[in-house]
N, C-alpha and C positions, 0 to 999 in steps of 0.2 A: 912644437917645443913647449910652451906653456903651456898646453893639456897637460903633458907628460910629467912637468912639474909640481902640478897641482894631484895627481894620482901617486905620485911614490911617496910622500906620508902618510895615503890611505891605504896604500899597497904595505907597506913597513909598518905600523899598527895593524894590520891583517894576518902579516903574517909572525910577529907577535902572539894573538888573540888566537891563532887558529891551533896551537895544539891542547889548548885548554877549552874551547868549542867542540872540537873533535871529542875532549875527556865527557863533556856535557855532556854530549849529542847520546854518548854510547851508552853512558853509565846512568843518565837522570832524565833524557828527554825521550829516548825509547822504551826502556822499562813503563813509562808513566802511559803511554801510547801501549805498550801491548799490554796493561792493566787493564783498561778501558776495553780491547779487546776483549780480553779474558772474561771480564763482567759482565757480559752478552752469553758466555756461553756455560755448558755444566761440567767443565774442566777442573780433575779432579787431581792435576800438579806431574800424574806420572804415566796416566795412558794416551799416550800422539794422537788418539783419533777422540772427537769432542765433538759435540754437537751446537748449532747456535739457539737459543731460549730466550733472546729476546730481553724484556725487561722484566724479564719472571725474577730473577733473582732482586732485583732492587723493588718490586714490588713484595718479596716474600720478606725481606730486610726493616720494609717499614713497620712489616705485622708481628715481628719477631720480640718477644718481650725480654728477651735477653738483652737484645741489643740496645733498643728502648731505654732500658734500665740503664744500662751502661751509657747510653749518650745523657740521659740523666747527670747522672753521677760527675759527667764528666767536666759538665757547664758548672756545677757548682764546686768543684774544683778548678775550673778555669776563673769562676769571678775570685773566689777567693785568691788565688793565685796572682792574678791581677792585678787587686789591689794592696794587699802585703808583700809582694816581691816588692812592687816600683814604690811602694812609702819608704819599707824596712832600705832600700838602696839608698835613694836621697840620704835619709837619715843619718845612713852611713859615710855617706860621702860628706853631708855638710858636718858631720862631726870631724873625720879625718881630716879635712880642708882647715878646722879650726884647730888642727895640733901643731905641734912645733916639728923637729925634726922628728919626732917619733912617728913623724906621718906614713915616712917607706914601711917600718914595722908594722903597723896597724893596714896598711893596703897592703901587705903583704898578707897576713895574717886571715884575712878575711875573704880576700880572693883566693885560699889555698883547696879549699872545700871545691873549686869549679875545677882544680885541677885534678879530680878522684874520678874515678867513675861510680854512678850510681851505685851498681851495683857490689862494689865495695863499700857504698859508703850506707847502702841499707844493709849489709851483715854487719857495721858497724851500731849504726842505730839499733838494731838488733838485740845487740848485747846491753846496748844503754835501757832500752824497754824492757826487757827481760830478765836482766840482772841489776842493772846499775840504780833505777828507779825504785824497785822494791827494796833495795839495801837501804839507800835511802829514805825511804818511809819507815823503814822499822828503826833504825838508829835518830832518823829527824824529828818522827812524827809526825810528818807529813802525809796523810790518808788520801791527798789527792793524786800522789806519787803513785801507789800501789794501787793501779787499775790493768786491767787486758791492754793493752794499749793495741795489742795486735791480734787477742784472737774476740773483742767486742767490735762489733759495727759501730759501736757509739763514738769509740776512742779512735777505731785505726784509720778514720779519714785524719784524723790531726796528727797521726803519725805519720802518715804519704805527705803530710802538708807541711809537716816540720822537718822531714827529711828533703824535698823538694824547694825550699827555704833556704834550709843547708847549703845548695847543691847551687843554686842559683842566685843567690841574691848577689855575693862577690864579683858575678860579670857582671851588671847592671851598672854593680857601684862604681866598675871602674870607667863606665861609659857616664855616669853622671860627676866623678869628680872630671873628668876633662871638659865635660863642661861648666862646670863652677869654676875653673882655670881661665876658660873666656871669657867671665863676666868681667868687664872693665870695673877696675877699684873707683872709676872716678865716679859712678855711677854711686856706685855703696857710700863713700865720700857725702857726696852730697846729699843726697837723702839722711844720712843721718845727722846731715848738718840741721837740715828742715827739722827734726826731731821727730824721725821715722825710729820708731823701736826695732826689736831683732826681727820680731814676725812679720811687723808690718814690713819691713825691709827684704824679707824673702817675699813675702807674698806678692809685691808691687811690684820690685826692678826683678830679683834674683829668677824666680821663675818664669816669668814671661821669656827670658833671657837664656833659659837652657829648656823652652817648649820643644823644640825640634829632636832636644835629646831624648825626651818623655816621649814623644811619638814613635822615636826606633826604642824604647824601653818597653811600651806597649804595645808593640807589634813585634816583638821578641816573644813576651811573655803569652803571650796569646796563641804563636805558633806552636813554643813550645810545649805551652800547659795541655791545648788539643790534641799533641802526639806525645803526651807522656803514656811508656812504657815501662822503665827500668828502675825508677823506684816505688812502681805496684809492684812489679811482680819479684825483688828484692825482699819485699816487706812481706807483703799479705798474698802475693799471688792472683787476688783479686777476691779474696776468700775473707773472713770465713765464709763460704756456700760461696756467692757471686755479690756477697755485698759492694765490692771494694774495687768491682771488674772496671775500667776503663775501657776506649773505645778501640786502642788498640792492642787490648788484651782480649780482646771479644772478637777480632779481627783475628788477630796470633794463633787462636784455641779452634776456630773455624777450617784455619787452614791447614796445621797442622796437629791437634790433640784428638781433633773428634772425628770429622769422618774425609778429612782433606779435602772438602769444597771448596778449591782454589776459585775455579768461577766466581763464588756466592762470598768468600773475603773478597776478593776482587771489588766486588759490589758496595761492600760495607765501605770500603775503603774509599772509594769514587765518591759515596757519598759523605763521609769524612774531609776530602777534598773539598767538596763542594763546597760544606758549611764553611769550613778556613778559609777559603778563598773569598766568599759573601763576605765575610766579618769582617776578613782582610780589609778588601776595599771599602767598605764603608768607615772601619777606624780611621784608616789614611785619608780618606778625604775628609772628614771630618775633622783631624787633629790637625791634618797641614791649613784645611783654612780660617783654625785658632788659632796657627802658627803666623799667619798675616795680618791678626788683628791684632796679636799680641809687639 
């Protein structure tokens, strides 16, 4: 009888859990496992019969300068990404923390951009590069306005990165003002009773105190800047030529623009996994154990 008691709250949370397990199982933990499969063989998305190739394909992946290029491309949009989403969010957050009731308007306002999708909100930028910027340099004067912004190499990373900006900071922000909600005022209090200034006062209590929230802020931004797709191919496509290819618009164009090497994206893609999951682990252990010293 006390077995029995001790098993039906794990029996009643199981079967809770289980049809959203069940959603897992089908939709994200099989596809990822017949990925894997796929990547071993020269399956090419629409003929049944495939042959296995072994690690030809992850070996031809390495020597590919497309791809190369594109994993390039992709890290220096990830650090940048990195460290101006999770600054520009803070920023945001401890400014809207410092307003009065206009707080709900200004988090509203700012979070509205996460509720678009990219690709809406790159034919919007679109129009701001293309029309809205050059108006403005001819009316302003402004000669730094009136550049390619999309079809220069020079300029269209900072438009993926202004539009990626856009698109993301608003979630961030709203995951660090809940944490500036937590910080105990008694804390802030006293400290500035010592005759701690405003910085010195974030830099000492305020973020030691939402570390934990910086940790899932940087491991957000890190998954999602390594699988961004939707606002390259929104903006530039990856073009002009391949400057501006990301790693999973190199992945996209493999499997289905060029010759349907479902196999060989397979491949690319494993190894895309691979690096994110590395990084992964290693940010998390590293910020969670700043987060105990903190």
């Amino acid at each position: 009888m006390p077995t029995t008691r001790k098993w039906k709250p794990s029996a009643m949370l199981l079967l809770f859990v289980f049809p959203a397990l069940v959603f897992y199982c089908v939709f994200t933990l099989a596809p990822a496992i017949g990925g894997i499969w796929y990547s071993l063989t020269d399956w090419n998305g629409l003929n049944p019969a495939y042959r296995m190739v072994g690690l030809s394909n992850y070996v031809e992946a390495m020597g590919d300068r497309f791809f190369l290029k594109s994993l390039w491309f992709t890290l220096k949009f990830v650090v940048f990404m990195l460290v101006l989403q999770n600054l520009l969010a803070i920023l945001l957050a401890v400014f809207i923390e410092a307003m009065g009731r206009s707080k709900v308007w200004f988090r509203t306002i700012f979070f509205m951009p996460n509720m678009l999708s990219l690709i809406i909100g790159g034919f919007m930028w679109m129009f701001i590069f293309t029309r809205v910027f050059p108006y403005g340099a001819e009316k302003l004067g402004w000669s730094l306005l009136n550049q390619s912004w999309i079809g220069d190499p020079r300029y269209s990373f900072f438009s993926i990165l202004a539009l990626s900006l856009w698109g993301g900071v608003g979630y961030l922000m709203v995951i660090y003002i809940a944490a500036l909600q937590g910080v105990p005022k008694t804390l802030k209090e006293a400290a500035a009773i010592d005759g701690a200034g405003a910085l010195s006062l974030f830099r000492n209590v305020t973020l030691p105190m939402i570390y934990p929230a910086l940790t899932i802020g940087v491991f957000l931004t890190l998954n999602g800047s390594f699988k961004v797709f939707d606002a390259v191919y929104s903006l530039t496509g990856g073009g002009p030529g391949r400057s501006t290819q990301v790693i999973a618009i190199n992945i996209f164009e493999e499997a289905f623009s060029f010759s349907n090497r479902y196999g060989y994206a397979s491949a690319k893609a494993m190894i895309l996994f691979g690096i994110v999951l590395v990084i992964s682990i290693v940010q998390l252990a590293v910020m969670k154990r700043r987060e105990v010293r903190a």
